[in-house]
N, C-alpha and C positions, 0 to 999 in steps of 0.2 A: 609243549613248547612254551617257553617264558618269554613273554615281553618286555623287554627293552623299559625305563621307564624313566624319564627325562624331565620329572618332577622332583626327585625324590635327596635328599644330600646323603655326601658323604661325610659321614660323624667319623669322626678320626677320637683320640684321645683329647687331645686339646678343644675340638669344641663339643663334646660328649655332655659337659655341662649346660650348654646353651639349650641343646635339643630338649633335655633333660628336662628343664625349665619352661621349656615350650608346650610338652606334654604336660604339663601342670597349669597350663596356663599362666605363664609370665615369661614377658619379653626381657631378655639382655641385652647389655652393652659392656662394654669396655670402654673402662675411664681411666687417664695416665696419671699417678698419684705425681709425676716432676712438672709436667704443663697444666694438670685438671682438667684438661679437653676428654670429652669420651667421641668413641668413635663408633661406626657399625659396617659393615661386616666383621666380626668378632679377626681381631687379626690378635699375633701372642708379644705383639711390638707396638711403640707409638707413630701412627703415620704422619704426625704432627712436629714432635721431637727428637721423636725417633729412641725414644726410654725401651730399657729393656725389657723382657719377660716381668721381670720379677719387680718392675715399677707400676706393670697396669694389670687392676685388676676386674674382677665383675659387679657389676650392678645391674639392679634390677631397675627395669625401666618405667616412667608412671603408666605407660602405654598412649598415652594425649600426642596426636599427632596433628598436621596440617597440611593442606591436600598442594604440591609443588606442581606436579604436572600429570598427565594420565594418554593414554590411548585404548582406545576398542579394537581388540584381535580379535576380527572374524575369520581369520583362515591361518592354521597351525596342523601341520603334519606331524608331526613327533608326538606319540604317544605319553600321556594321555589327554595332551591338552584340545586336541582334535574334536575330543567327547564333548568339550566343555564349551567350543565359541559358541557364541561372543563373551568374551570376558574382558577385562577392564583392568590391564596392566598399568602401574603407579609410581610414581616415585613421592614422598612422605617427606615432610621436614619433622623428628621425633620435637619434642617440648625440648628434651635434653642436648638437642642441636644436632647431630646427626641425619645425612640425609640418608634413609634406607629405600630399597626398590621395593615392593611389592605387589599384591593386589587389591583390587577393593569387589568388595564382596555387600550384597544386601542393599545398593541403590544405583537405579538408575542413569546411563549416562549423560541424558540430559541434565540430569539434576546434577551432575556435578559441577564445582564450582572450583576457583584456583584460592587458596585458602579456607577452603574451609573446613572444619576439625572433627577430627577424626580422631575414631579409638582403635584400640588393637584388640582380634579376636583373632580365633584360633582355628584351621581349618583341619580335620584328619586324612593326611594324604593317602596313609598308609597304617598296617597297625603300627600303633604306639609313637605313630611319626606324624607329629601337628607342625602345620608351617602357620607365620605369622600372616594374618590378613587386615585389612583395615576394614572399618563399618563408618559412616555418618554419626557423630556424637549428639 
């Protein structure tokens, strides 16, 4: 029987490159070449001005981030994260202005603090499937 797995994304063509990049270790974004704003979740439009496909493209991210807000999930049913509480779900201000969700990974949640800076590292969800996580800088 296969388990269900509610971690994991769906790479389509359009974000095949970000994944792609992630396995290698480096975080993307998408930046509108008509406004300059980048933005995060990889969208193929600007959410800002609304520029087409073919105005925003990829960049790579310095990874420097800074800690916006967080919570401790001690109780999650959906596989696999069950395995994993408590963990310490995040929301990240990137350097390049973007706010992304993610986790943080490797400190403490007492120690965490509301701005305080953070880098990006790489966890393997799955093979060949890294998702982005955060660490204390």
């Amino acid at each position: 029987m296969n388990t269900v797995r509610y971690d994991l994304p769906e790479a389509d063509d359009f974000t095949r490159p970000y994944w792609a990049a992630a396995a290698e270790g480096r975080l993307l974004l998408r930046r509108c070449t008509d406004c300059g704003r980048a933005h995060h979740y990889p969208r193929e439009f600007c959410p800002f001005c609304w520029a087409g496909e073919d105005r925003v493209t990829w960049e790579e991210a310095s990874g420097r981030a800074t800690l916006y807000t967080w919570s401790v999930i001690h109780r999650n049913d959906l596989p696999p994260f069950g395995t994993r509480v408590p963990y310490t779900a995040a929301v990240v201000d990137l350097a390049e202005g973007p706010r992304m969700m993610t986790e943080i990974v490797d400190c403490a949640a007492p120690d965490l603090r509301i701005g305080m800076p953070l880098r990006t590292t790489f966890r393997e969800a799955a093979e060949n499937t890294w998702i982005p996580v955060f660490t204390p800088s």
